[in-house]
N, C-alpha and C positions, 0 to 999 in steps of 0.2 A: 926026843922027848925031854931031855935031862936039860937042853939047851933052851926050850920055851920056857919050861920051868924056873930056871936063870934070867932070862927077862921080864919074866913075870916076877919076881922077887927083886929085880932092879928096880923096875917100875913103882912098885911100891915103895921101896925107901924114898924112892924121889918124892913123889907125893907125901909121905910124911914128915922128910927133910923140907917140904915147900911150907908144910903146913906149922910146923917146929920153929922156919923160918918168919912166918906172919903175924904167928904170936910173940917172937921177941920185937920185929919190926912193930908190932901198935902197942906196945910197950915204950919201945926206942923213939915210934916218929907218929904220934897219934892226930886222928882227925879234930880239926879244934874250929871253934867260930868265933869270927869276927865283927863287929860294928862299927861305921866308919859313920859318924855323925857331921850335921850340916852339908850334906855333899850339893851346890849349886847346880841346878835343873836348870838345864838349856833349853831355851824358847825357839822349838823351830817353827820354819817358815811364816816369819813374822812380814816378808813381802807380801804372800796373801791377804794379810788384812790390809797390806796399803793398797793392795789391786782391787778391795772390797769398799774400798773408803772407810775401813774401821779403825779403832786406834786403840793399843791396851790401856784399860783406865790402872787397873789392879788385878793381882799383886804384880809389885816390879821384882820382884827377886823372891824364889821359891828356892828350899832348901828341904831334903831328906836325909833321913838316916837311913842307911842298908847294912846288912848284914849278910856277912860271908863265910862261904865251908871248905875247908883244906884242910891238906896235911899241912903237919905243923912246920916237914921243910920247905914248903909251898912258900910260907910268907915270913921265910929268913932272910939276913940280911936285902932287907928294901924289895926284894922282889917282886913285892905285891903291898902298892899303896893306894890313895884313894885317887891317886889321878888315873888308876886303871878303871875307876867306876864309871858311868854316864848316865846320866838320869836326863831324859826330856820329855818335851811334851810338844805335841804337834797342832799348831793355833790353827790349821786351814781347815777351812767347811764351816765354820761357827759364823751366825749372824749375831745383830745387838740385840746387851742383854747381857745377862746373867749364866757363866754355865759351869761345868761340873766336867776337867779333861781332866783324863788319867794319865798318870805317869809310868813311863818304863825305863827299864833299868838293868843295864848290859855291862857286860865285862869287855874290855878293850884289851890289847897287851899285855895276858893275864897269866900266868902259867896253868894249864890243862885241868890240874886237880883244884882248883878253886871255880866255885859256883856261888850263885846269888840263892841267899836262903829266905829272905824275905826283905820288906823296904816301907819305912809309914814317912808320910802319908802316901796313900796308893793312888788319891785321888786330889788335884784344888781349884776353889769356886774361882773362874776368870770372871773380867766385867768389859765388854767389849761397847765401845761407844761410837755413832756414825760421827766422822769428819762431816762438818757443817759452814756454807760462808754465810753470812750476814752482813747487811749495809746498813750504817747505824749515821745519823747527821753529827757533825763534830760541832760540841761545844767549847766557844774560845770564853774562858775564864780569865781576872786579872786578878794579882797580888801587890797590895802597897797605894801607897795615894799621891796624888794629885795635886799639888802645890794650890794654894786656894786662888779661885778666880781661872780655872781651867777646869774642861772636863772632857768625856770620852767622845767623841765622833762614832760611827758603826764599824765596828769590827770588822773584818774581809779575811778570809784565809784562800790559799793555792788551792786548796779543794774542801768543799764542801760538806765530805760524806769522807769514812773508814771502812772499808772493807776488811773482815774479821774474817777467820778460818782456825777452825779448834773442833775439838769434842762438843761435843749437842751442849752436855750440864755447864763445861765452863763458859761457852759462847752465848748460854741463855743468862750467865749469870751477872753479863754487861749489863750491866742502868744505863750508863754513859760512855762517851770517849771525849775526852778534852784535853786542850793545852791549855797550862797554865801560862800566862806573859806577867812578868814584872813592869809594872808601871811606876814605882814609885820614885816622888818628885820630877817625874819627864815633864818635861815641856814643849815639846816637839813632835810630829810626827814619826812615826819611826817603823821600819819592816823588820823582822826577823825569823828566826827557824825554830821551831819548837817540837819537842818530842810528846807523839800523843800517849797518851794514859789511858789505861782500859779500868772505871769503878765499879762496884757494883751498888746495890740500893740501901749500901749504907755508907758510901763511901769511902769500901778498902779496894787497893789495887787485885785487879784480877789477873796473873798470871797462869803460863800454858796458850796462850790466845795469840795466836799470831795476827800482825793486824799491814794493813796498806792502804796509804802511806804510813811509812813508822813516823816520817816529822814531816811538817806544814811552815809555809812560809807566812808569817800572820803581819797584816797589816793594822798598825793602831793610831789612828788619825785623835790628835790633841789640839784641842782651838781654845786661845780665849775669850773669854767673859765678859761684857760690858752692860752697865743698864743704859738707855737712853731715854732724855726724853721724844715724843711722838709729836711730828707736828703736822697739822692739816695742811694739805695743800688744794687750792681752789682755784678755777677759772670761773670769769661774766661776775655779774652783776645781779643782787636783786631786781626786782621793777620799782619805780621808786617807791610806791605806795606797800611795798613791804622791808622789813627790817629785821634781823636777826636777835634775838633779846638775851636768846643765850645758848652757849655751846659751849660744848665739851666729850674731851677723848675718854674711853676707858677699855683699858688703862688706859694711862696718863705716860707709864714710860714702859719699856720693853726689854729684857732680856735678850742679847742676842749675842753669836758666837761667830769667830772667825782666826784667822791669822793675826799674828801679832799687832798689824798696821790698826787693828779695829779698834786700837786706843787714840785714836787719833781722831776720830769721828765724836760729832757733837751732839748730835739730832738723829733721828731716823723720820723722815717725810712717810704721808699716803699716798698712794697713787692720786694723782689730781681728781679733783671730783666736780660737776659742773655744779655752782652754789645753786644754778635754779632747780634740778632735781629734789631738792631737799624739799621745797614747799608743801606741804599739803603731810609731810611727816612728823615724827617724833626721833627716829633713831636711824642710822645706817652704819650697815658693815662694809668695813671697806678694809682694801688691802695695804699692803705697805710697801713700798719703794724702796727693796734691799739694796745694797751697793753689791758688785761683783765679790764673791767669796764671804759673802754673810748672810745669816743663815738663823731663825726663831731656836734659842732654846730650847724652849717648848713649841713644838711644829702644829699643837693645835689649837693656841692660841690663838683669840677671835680679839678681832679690833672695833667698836662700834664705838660711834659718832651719836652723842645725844645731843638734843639743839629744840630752839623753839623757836617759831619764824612766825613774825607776824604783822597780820595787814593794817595798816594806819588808812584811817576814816573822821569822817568828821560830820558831827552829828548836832543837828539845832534843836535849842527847846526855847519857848515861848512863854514868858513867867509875867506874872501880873504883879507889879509893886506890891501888893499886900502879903505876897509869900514869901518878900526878902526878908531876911533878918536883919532887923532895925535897930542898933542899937546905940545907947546913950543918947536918947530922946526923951528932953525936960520933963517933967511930969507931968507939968503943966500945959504941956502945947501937945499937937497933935497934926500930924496929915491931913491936910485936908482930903474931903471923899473924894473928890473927883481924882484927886491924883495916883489914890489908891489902887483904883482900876486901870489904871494905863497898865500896858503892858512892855515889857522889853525882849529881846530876842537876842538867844547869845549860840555860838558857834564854838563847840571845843574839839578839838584834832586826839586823837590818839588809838590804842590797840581795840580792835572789831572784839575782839574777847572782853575788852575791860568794857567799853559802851554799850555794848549789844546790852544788859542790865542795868548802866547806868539809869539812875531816873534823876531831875530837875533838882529836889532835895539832898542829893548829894553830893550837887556843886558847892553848897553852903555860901551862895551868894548875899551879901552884905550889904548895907551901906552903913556909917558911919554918923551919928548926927550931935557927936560932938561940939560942945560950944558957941551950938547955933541959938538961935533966939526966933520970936514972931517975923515971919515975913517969908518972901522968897531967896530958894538957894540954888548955890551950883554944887552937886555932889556926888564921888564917885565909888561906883561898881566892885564889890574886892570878892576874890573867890579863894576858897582854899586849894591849897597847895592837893593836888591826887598823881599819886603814881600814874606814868604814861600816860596822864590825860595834859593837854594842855591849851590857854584860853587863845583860840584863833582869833575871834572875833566879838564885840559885842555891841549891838547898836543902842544908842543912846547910852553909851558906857558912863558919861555924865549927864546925870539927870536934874533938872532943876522941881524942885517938889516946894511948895507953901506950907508952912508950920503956923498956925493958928494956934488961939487958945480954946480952950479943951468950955 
């Protein structure tokens, strides 16, 4: 009995000595908390989104503060730093868009009596975007000028078209793709390689945008300049009874581009034209007779042929002495009647347009009776001078007429 009694009374001191003991020890080694500020949040399984076609827009770097609970010899000399924290977040399962993953937060390599007591932010908004390709046409742009009397020929590049591959927002926010080529003072034709440039619609560079090709081999053909004059070229013959009265090119001289040698040229000819088609016209377009490697300027430049062709005829009138005009006849003397009424008959050649209207009075036929006196004369026919009319023929061109007194 005496001997239970004795373990029972062991017993207890032990348990008062443990408890005697716990209170000096959280006096000696108390539980205290810590905060370890900025800790970098690992972004797991970021191949998921490449398996998804996603890409993270935002944030690239997430940081929490957490806070931690131990004894205070828990986190003596270094034994518990913040490289013992881990904070991540897990990107897979999420489509595009906007979303809201939580973060967790573990102790690694930690000693036993240290735990996570809380951690902000617990949650952060991702922005996930589809990878996207796009085929956009490449525009080739030039810098600098041109020595004067030269100019561009058509652009050509190794390909056509850029294919782009990025996030939806930056891939939509191409306007263009271009190479810029330095031209300035070239005189020559010339190839080279150039790096394309992704703009947007105000023309800043868009990066993030992967593009293919990155550079293009760009062809920039440079011709010079010459004006010339144009000259008609013809085959055959009017018929004789027509005649050309006037013609003319318009233009008159031409713009045209080629290789150096193009200074050497004097003229530029039309394709030959047959002269008889023109009849019966006013104008023709006709082409022009390039030499090999020269080339319009302006490629829509029209060539027309104005001209006037016209038929030569020859038209008789029948006039009665009385209707000549008679002049310098004495005052005193006079025509006799009979002579009056004779008539003559005159023949004049010229343009079907100008005689088809002529009338008799407008030959202004004359005769002269100058210093004649009573009696019989010999005297001759005068007409005036009329554009493209002229006197073919005129019977009794000298006429003997009797001057009498009056």
């Amino acid at each position: 009995m005496k001997k239970n009694s004795d373990l029972a009374a062991k017993i207890t001191v032990l348990i008062i000595a443990l408890f005697l003991w716990s209170l000096v020890m959280d006096d000696v080694n108390p539980e205290i908390s810590r905060t370890y500020r900025n800790i970098t949040v690992n972004l797991n399984n970021i191949s998921a989104l490449d398996r998804q076609g996603l890409v993270l827009m935002d944030p690239e770097t997430i940081t929490v503060d957490v806070k931690v609970t131990g004894k205070k010899s828990d986190f003596g000399r270094d034994r518990f730093t913040a490289s013992n924290i881990l904070a991540q977040v897990d990107l897979s399962g999420y489509k595009e868009g906007k979303v809201k993953i939580p973060i967790t937060v573990s102790l690694v390599d930690q000693p036993s009596g240290i735990s996570v007591s809380s951690w902000e932010p617990r949650e952060s908004l991702f922005t996930f975007e589809q990878l996207i390709t796009k085929e956009m046409p490449l525009n080739i742009k030039t810098s600098g000028s041109l020595p004067e009397n030269y100019v561009l020929g058509d652009l050509s590049s190794s390909s056509r078209f850029v294919l782009l591959n990025g996030p939806r927002t930056w891939v939509n926010e191409v306007d263009q793709v271009v190479v810029v080529a330095n031209i300035d003072k070239r005189t020559d034709t010339f190839t080279e390689s150039f790096t394309t440039v992704l703009l947007d619609d105000e023309g800043n560079v868009v990066r993030g945008v992967s593009k293919e090709p990155n550079a293009v081999n760009v062809t920039i053909p440079i011709y010079k300049t010459v004006t010339l004059p144009i000259e008609l070229q013809t085959i055959n013959e009017l018929p004789e009874n027509y005649s050309i009265v006037d013609i003319s090119i318009t233009p008159s001289t031409i713009a045209v581009k080629g290789k150096e040698g193009i200074s050497n040229l004097t003229k530029i000819d039309t394709e030959t034209i047959d002269i008889n088609t023109l009849i019966g016209g006013a104008a023709l377009e006709v082409e022009l007779d390039l030499p090999p490697g020269v080339s319009l300027l302006n490629p829509n430049q029209r060539i027309t042929v104005i001209y006037a062709i016209e038929e030569t005829i020859t038209k008789e009138f029948t006039i009665p002495i009385r209707d000549l005009n008679i002049i310098n006849l004495d005052e005193d003397l006079e025509i006799e009647e009979e002579d009056l009424y004779r008539e003559i008959t005159v023949y004049v050649r010229g343009y079907k347009s100008v005689l088809d209207d002529l009338e008799y009075s407008d030959l202004g036929l004359s005769i002269d009776l100058s210093d004649l006196g009573e009696g019989r004369h010999r005297v001759d026919i005068e007409m005036n001078e009329i554009d493209g009319i002229n006197l073919e023929s005129l019977i009794n061109q000298r006429l003997i007429i009797h001057l009498i007194e009056r």
